[in-house]
Structure formats: C-alpha cells, structure tokens
N, C-alpha and C positions, 0 to 999 in steps of 0.2 A: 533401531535406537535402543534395542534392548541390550543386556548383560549376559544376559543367560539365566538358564532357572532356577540355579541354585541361589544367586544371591538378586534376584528379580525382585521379591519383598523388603530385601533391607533398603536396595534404593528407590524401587519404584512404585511397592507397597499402598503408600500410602497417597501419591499422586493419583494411581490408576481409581480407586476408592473415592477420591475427590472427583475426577470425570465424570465416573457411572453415576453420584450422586447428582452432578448437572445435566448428564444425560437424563436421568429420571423426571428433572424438572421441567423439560420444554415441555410447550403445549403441543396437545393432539389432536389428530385432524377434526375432532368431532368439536374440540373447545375451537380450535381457528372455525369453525361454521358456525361455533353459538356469539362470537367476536364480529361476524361479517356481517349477522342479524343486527347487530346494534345501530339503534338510530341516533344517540348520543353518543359523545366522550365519557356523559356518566354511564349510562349502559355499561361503555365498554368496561370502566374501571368495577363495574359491581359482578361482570360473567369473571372477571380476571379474580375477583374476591375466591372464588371454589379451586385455586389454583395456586402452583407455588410464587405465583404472582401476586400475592394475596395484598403484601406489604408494599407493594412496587411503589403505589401512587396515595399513600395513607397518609402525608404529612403534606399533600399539595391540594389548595382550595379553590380554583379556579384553572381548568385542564383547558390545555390548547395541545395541538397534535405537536407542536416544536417543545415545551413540558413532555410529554410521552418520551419522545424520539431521547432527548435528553439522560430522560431518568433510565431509558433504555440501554443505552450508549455507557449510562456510571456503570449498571449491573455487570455489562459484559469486562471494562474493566478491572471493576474488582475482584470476577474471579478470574480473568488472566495473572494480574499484578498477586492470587494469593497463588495461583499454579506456580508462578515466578519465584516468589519466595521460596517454596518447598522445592522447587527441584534444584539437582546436580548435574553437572555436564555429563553427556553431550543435551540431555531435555532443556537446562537454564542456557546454551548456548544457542538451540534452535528457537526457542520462546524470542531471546532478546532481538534474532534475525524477525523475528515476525513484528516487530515493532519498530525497529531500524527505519522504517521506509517513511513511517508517521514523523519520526523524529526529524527526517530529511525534511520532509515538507514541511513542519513547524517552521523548522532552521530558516529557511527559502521565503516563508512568509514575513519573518522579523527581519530580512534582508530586502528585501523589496520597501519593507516601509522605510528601511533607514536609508536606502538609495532615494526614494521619491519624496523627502524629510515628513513623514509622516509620523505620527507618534504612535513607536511599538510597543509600547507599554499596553495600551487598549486593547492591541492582537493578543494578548498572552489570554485573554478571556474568548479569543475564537481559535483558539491552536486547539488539536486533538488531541483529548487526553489520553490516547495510549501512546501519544509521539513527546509526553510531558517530561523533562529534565532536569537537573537542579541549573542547571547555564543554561539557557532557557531566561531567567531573571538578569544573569549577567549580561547577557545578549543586547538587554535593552537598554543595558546602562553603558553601551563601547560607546565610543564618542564619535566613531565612521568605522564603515565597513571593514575595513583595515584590520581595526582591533577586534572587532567580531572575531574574526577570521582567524585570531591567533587564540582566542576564546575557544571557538569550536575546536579548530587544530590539537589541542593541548591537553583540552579538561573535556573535553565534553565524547559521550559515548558513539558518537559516529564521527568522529576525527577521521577516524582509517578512512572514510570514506573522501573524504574532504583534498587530505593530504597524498591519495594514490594519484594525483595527475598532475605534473606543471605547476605553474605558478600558480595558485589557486589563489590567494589574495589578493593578488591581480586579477584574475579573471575575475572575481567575486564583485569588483568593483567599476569593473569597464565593461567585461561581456554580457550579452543579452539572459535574462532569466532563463530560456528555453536552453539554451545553450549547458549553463551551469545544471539546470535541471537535470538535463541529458546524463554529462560527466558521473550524476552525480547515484542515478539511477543503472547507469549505467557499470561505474564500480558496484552497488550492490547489489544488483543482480547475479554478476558473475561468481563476486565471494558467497553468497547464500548457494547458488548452484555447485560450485565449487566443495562448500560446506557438507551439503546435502550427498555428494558424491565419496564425500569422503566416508560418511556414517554407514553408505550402503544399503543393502536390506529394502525392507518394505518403505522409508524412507526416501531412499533414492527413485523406488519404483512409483512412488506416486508423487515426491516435490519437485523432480525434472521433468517430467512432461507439463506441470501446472508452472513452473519457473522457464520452460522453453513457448509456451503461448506468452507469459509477462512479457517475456524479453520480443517477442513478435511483434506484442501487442505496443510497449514503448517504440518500438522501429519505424512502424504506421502511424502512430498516434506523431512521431515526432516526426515524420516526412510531410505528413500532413499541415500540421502549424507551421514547417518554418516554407512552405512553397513561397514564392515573390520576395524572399526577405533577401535583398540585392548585399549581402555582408554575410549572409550564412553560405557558404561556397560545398561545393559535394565532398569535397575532400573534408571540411570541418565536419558535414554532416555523417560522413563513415566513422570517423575517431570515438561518434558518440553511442555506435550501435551498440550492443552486448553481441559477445562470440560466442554467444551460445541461443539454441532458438532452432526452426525448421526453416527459416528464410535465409539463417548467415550465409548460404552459396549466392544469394543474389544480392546483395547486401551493397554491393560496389552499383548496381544497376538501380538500387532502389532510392541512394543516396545523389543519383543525378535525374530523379522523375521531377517536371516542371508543372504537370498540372495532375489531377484527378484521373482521369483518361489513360497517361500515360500511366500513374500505379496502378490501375485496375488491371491494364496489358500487363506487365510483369508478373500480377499475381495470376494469372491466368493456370498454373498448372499446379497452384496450389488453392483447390476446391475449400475448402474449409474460411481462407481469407476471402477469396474472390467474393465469395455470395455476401459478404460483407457490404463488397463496393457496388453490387449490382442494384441498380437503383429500382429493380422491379420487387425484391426483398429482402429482405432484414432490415440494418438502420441505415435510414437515408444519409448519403454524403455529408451534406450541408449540417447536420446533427452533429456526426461521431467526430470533425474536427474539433468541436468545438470542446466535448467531453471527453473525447477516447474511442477506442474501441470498449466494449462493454465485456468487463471480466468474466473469466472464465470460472473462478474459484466459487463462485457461488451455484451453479451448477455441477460442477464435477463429481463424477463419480467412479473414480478411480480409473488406473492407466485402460488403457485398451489392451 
C-alpha cells in the first residue's frame, strides 16, 4: 500500500504516527494479569486508571460488562473513523472496504424489520457503529422495502453492492434473508479480494489468504443454514458462493450436501475445515450453524 520513499511522509507521514501512537496504547500482558485479578467491575476500571485507559469509564456510574463492551466498541471506532479522515487512496479506499461489510448488516437488519412490519427506527440504536450511514435514517423512513432498495441503490455507500446482481428490489422483497445475505456477501467479498489484488505487495500477501478463509468461511456457514429449506435449490445455492477461496474446486459438490455428514465427506481433503466438522474436536456441529464458523482474523498471523 505504499508510495515509495521519497514521498512516504507527505502522504502517509502522518497516518503511520497515529498507529504507533495506538499501538503504544494497548495493554500489556502483565496489565491483562493485573485486569484477570479483579474481583469487581470496580477493580477493573481502577487497574485500567495506570493505563492509557485511564478515561475509558470516567463519566459512567454504575458499570455492567454490556457498559465496558460499549465504551469499548465507541474507542475503537473513533480511532478507525479518525484513521479514515486522514487518509488518501489506496489507505481511505481499503479502510472503507473494512467497514462495508458492517454497513451490509445494518442494511439487512432495517430490512428484515420492515418485511416482518416491525418498527426500524428502534434498530438504528442496535446497528453497528462502524457499519453507521447517513441513509441509514432514510432507511427507516421508506414506506416498503421497495423504496429502501432504491435508497440503498442510489445514495447510499454500499449500493455497488446491492446493484451487482438481478433484480435486487425484487429479491429484497420476496427472497429469504439468507439468500439476499449470501448475494450480498458475496459481491463483497470478491470486490475487496479483487481490490486487494490489485494494490499488491504486502497487502495482497496477507488480505488474500485472510479474505480466501472469509469466503470459505461464508460457503460453510451458508451450506449449513440453508440444508432442509425445500426453495433454496443447489443451483441457487452455487450463484451465492464467492470464486474466490481454497474450496471454489468443490463448490458445485458443496452446493448439493443435504445433511452434516455429507459436508464433512467433501471436506475430507481439506484438513484445516474437516477438523471443523469433526465432532471429537474444535466446535461442535450443532453450535457453528447457528453462529458461523469462527473467524480467522483474530488469530492470524500472517500468510504461511
């Protein structure tokens, strides 16, 4: 993602300066051991006082761990959203990919309540604020899904997303959530991978391997939810996979598994998912449909 060295400080000067200064601030292994000691919430907020955590929880009077999580969740916002402002393409175009995916789910949430006539105005207080938009507001105010749809399409910053497949307004309003989910994860996946290949470099080398388990990870997660659903047909289910990933060779064979059993058999030569389904260890079956497979980004450590 770099320039080159000679003009490295005029655009990215002052980015890279902002990192190391957040880098400086996480806590270290020995404060995470004086935080495990604590037998309160107050505890924890008074070891967190010796740290650049100091202010975190300074204006709140009664702490519950969903308060923590919270005030946790604003922080890391605000410095993505200030990373955001300072930079210039290609850095402000990769930031925004990293946020894209929250904004989907928002979308998907205020459409589900306006298909099941539930009142989305209430959700705009459980959407994720890094997936926050100014339509978003608008959203809540379309009269049916219909108009959403041309809301999102038009003005809103994951449109591209929306508008790469079919009829989408239609689909938005008659097909199954998991369905539209799929489409919709499944355009952005391929454009971030896509994105990522393009920039090259240290870039490519470490966001395609973590962007080819995603798209793995959406393949299984979504073979899994839609088994027994006598309207989602194999053929639907290939249209929604990403072509890009270490399973696309099997992808037409994964799109026609009927039960548990038979995914486990196809993954058989791919060791890394297998031990997934194996029910003697990792996460049990009956769990990871219901959640996912369990990301890989919080772990990784760069390509192999």
């Amino acid at each position: 993602m770099s320039r080159g060295i000679l003009g490295f400080n005029v655009h990215d000067g002052c980015i890279e300066a902002m990192v190391h200064g957040y880098k400086d601030g996480f806590l270290r292994p020995e404060e995470y051991s004086s935080l495990a000691q604590c037998d309160s919430l107050s505890d924890m907020k008074s070891q967190l006082q010796v740290t650049d955590y100091g202010n975190f929880l300074q204006q709140d009077g009664q702490l519950t761990s969903r308060v923590i999580v919270n005030r946790a969740q604003e922080h890391l916002v605000r410095q993505l959203r200030d990373l955001r402002e300072w930079a210039t393409p290609p850095l402000s175009q990769f930031l925004d990919f990293i946020v894209y995916e929250h904004m989907i789910s928002n979308v998907l949430k205020l459409v589900i309540a306006k298909r099941s006539g539930r009142e989305s105005l209430e959700l705009l207080t459980k959407c994720h604020p890094l997936g926050w938009f100014p339509e978003l507001v608008s959203l809540t105010a379309a009269a049916d899904v219909q108009e959403m749809f041309h809301v999102v399409l038009i003005d809103s910053p994951v449109g591209r997303f929306f508008s790469a497949d079919g009829d989408f307004a239609r689909d938005l309003d008659e097909l199954s959530v998991e369905y539209i989910r799929g489409v919709l994860m499944r355009n952005y996946l391929e454009q971030f991978y896509d994105f990522c290949c393009e920039l090259g470099g240290e870039t490519a080398s470490v966001m395609c391997p973590l962007l080819d388990f995603e798209a793995d990870r959406t393949v299984l997660t979504f073979a899994a939810n839609t088994m027994g659903m006598r309207e989602m047909h194999a053929a639907d289910r290939r249209r929604l996979f990403p072509n890009i990933g270490t399973l696309v060779d099997i992808h037409d064979e994964i799109a026609e598994v009927e039960s548990m059993e038979q995914l486990r058999e196809r993954l058989r030569r791919f060791a890394e998912m297998h031990e997934i389904f194996d029910d003697g260890r990792g996460v049990p079956a009956a769990a990871w449909t219901r959640t996912g497979i369990p990301s890989r980004s919080a772990s990784w450590n760069g390509p192999s």
